[in-house]
ZAMARGU-4260 file (C-alpha; in steps of 0.2 Angstrom, whole numbers, plus 5000, padded with zeros to 4 digits):
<rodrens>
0) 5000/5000/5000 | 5016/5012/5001 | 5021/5023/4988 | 5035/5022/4975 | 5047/5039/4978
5) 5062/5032/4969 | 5061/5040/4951 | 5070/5029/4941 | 5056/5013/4951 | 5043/5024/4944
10) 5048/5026/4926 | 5050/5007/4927 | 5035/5002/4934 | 5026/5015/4924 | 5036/5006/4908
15) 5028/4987/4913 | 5012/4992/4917 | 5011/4999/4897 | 5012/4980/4896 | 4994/4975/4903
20) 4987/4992/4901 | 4985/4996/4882 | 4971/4993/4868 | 4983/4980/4862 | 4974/4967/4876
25) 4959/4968/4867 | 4967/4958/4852 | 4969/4936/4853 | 4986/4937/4845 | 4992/4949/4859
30) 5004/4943/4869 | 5014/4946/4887 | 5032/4940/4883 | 5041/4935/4866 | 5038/4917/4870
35) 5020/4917/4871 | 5017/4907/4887 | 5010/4924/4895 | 4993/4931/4887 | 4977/4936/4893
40) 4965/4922/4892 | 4948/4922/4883 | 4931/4920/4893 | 4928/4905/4900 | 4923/4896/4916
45) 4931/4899/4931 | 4940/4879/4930 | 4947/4886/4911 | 4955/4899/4919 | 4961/4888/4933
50) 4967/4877/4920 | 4975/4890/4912 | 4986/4894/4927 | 4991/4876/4929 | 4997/4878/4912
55) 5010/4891/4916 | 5029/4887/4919 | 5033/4884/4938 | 5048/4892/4937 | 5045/4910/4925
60) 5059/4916/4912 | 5067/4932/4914 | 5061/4937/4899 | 5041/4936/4906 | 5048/4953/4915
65) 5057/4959/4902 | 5074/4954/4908 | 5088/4947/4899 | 5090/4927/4904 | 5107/4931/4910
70) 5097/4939/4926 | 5095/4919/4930 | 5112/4919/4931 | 5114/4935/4941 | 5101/4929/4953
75) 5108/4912/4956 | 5126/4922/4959 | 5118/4935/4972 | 5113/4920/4982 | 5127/4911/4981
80) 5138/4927/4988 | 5125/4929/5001 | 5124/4911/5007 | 5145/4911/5008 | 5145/4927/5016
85) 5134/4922/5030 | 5146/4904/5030 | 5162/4918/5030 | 5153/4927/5044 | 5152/4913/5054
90) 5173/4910/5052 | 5183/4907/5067 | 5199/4918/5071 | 5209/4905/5080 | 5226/4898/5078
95) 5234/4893/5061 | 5234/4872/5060 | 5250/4864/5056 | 5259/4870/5045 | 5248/4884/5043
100) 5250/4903/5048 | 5241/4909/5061 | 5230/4923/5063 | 5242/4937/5071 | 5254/4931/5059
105) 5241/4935/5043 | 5238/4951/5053 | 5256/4955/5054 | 5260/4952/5035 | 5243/4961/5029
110) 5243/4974/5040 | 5260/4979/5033 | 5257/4975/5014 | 5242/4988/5015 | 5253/5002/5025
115) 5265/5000/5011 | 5254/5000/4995 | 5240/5014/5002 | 5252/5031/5001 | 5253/5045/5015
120) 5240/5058/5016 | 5242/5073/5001 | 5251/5090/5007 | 5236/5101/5004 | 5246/5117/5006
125) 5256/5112/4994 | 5240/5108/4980 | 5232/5125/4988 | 5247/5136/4979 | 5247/5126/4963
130) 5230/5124/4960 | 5224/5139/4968 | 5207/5145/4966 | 5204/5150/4947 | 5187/5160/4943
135) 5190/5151/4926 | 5197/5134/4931 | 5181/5127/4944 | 5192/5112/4940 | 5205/5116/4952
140) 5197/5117/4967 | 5188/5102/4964 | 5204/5094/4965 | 5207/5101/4980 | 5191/5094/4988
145) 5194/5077/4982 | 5212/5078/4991 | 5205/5081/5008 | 5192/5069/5006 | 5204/5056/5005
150) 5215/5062/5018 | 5202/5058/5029 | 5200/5040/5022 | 5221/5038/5021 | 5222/5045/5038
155) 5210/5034/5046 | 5216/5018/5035 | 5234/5021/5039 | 5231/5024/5057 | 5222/5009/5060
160) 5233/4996/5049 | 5245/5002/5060 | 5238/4999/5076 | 5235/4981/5071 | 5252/4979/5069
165) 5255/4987/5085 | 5240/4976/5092 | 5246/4959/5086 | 5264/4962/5096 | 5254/4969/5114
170) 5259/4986/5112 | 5242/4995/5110 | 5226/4987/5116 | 5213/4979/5104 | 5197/4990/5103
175) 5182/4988/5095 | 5184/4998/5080 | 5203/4990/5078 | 5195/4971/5080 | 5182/4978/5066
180) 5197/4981/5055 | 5205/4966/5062 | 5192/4954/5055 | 5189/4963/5040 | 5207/4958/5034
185) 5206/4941/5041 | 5188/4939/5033 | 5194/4950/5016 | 5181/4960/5020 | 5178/4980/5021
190) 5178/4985/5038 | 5164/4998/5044 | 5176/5006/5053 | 5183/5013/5034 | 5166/5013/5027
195) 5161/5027/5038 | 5172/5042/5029 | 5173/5031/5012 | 5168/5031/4995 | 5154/5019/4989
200) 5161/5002/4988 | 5155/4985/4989 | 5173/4976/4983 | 5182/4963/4996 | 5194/4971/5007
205) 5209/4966/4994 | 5201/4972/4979 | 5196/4989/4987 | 5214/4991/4996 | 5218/4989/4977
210) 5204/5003/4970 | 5211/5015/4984 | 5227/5012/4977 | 5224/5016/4960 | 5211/5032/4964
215) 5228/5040/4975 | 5237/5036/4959 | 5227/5047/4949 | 5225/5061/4960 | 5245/5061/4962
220) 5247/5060/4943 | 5235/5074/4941 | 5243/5084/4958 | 5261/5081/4947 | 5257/5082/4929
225) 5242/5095/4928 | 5224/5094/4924 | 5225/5077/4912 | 5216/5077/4894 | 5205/5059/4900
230) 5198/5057/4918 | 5196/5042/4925 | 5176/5045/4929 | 5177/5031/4942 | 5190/5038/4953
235) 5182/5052/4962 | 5175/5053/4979 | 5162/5065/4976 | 5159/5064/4956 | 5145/5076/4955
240) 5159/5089/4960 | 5169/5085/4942 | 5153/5087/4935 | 5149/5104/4941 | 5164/5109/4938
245) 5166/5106/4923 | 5150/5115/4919 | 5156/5129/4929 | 5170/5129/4917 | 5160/5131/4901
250) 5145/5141/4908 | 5159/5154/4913 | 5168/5154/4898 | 5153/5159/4887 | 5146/5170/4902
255) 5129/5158/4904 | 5120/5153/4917 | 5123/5137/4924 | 5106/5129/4927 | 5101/5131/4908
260) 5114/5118/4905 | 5114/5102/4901 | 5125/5085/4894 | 5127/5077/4876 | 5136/5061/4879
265) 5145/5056/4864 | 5153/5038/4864 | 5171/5036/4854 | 5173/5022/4845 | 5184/5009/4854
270) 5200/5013/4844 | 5200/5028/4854 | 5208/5021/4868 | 5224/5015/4855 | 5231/5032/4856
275) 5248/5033/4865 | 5245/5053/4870 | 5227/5060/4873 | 5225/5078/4867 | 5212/5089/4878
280) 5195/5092/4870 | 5191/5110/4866 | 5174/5110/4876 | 5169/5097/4888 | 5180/5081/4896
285) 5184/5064/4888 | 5180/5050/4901 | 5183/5033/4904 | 5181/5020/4916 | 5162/5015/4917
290) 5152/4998/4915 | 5136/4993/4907 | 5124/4981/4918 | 5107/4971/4908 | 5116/4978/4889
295) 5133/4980/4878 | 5139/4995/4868 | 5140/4989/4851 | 5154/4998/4841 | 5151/4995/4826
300) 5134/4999/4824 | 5133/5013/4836 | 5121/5009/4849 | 5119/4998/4864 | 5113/4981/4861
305) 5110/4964/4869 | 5123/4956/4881 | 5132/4942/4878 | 5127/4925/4885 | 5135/4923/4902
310) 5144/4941/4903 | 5135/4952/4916 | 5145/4965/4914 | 5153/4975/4898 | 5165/4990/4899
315) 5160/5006/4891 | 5172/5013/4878 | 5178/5034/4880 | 5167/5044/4881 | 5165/5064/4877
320) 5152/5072/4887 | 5151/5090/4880 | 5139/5105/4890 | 5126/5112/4880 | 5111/5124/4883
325) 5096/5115/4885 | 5087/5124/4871 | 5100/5121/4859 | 5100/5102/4860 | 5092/5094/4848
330) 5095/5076/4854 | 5081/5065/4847 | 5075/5058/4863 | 5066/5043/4854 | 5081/5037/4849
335) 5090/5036/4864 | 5089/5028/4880 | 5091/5038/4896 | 5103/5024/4906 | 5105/5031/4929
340) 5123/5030/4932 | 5128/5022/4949 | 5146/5020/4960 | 5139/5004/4964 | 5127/4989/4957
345) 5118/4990/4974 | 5109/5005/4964 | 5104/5013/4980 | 5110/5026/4991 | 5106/5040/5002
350) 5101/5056/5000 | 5114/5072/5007 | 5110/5086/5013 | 5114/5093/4997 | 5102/5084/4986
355) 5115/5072/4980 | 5114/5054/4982 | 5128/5043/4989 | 5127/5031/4976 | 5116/5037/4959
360) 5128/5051/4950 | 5118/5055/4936 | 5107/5050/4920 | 5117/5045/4905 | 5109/5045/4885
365) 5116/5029/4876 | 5108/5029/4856 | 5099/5014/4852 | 5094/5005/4837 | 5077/5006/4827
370) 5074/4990/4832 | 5070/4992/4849 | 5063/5008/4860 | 5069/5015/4877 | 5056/5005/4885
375) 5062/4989/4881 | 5080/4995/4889 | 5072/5001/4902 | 5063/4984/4905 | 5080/4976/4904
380) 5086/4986/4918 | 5100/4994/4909 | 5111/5005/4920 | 5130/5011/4920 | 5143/5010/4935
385) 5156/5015/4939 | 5164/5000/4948 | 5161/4984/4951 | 5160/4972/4964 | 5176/4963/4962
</rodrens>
């Protein structure tokens, strides 16, 4: 009896119920699904209809909803992970068997590999005078934003992997938050203690140490080289800030005002990412970095298109995302389907004080071909991310 608030649930449920609301259920031939097994029966006697039923498959296709039959596959994953993460919860923390290492020795050795792969906080003096604050670079003190959010995270990581070292010899005392961060590398997984004043992330511990590691690595690169010509989308904190600033950028470079703007996403063909050096678009960013859940991008013809049997995931090609004045773009929005973009396949968040969600970024426009309508996308449950869970 509730009420769906979420707007990209409405514009899906709104899509299926098309399906059984239209003029076409008043035709024989009209069916539910491609298969045929799904229609609306014709009058008859309350043991047709019950017969009817009993007809029906017990176990129902993904395609009945609409979905790709790769969701069978995703389904039969997601309780798999969960049924081994309850069994992984459940894992004792004793002593190593024979030959075997024990678990202050695994604490010892991890603890240390972190601290040495996940670098020392940024000297934001030092970023403060060389990207200082430019009326006609927003990009600048975006960087700058991303830097002390991470110092926070790399403080807090750094400080704890730390004191399980110290912890596992007796020379600090074990609290609670230290034997969150404890188990979470014994279990390889992400300690709440982190999550608290981290990105969006729903990677193993090992795989994230690893993300983290490569976000710090661009942020340096950038901090050393300059502003780059290609951003990796997937590596900010906060991406909404990029996004504003970016448009910031163009809005003040033509002297317009901000909230009449809006995005053309133009996706490069995959040869793109071939180039040894990346020159910097004259207006807007190149991107790269994102994934496609429920579809493909198809290069050759342009559009997006059906995923491949067993792959769940497909990477996005380059992207050029270009501002433009809502009144001067003349995208044909039949032809296109308007895809959310999320940090994590979880596809939900919470709301901040500032509007923003902590996991959906933005809505993205991928063309599609004549032979198939936003709806039928939208049915699939098409969306992009911008990591994974691995």
């Amino acid at each position: 009896g509730g009420r769906v608030t979420d707007a990209d649930d409405r514009v899906t449920i709104s899509k299926i119920v098309t399906d059984y609301y239209c003029s076409d259920m008043l035709r024989e031939e009209y069916k539910f699904s491609p298969s045929g097994t799904y229609y609306a029966p014709k009058f008859t006697t309350k043991e047709g209809y019950i017969d009817y039923i009993k007809s029906l498959p017990i176990n129902q296709d993904p395609e009945v909803f609409g979905l790709h039959s790769n969701a069978n596959l995703t389904c039969a994953i997601n309780e798999v992970m969960s049924m081994l993460s309850t069994a992984n919860s459940m894992q004792g923390t004793g002593g190593g068997g024979e030959g075997g290492k024990s678990s202050d020795e695994i604490l010892a050795e991890m603890s240390a590999k972190y601290l040495s792969e996940i670098a020392k906080p940024f000297d934001i003096e030092a970023a403060s005078a060389k990207y200082s604050v430019n009326y006609h670079e927003s990009l600048n003190t975006v960087l700058n934003q991303e830097m002390l959010r991470f110092n926070k995270l790399i403080v807090r990581v750094r400080a704890s992997l730390a004191d399980v070292g110290k912890a596992v010899k007796g020379l600090v005392v074990m609290d609670a938050s230290l034997d969150e961060v404890a188990t979470g590398i014994l279990r390889n997984t992400r300690p709440g203690h982190w999550m608290k004043v981290s990105f969006p992330s729903l990677k193993p511990l090992s795989s994230y140490v690893a993300d983290l590691v490569a976000r710090l690595t661009f942020f340096a690169h950038w901090y050393k080289e300059g502003h780059p010509p290609v951003y990796w989308i997937s590596g900010f904190f906060f991406t909404q800030s990029f996004l504003t600033g970016v448009l910031q950028n163009f809005a003040r470079k033509l002297t317009l005002a901000i909230d009449t703007l809006g995005w053309q996403y133009n996706v490069l063909k995959r040869s793109f990412a071939d180039q040894e050096t990346f020159t910097k678009p004259e207006t807007g960013c190149y991107v790269w970095g994102l994934f496609m859940e429920g579809a493909r991008w198809d290069d050759d013809d342009g559009c997006i298109a059906e995923s491949f049997p067993k792959v769940l995931f497909s990477d996005c090609p380059y992207m050029h995302w270009i501002p433009v004045e809502r009144h001067k773009d003349h995208t044909d929005m039949d032809r296109i389907y308007m895809s959310p973009l999320y940090k994590t396949s979880e596809r939900k968040g919470v709301l901040a004080t500032t509007g923003h969600s902590s996991n959906r970024v933005m809505t993205l426009y991928f063309k599609i071909s004549e032979n198939h309508t936003g709806k039928y996308w939208t049915k699939r449950g098409v969306a992009a991310l911008t990591s994974l869970d691995t």
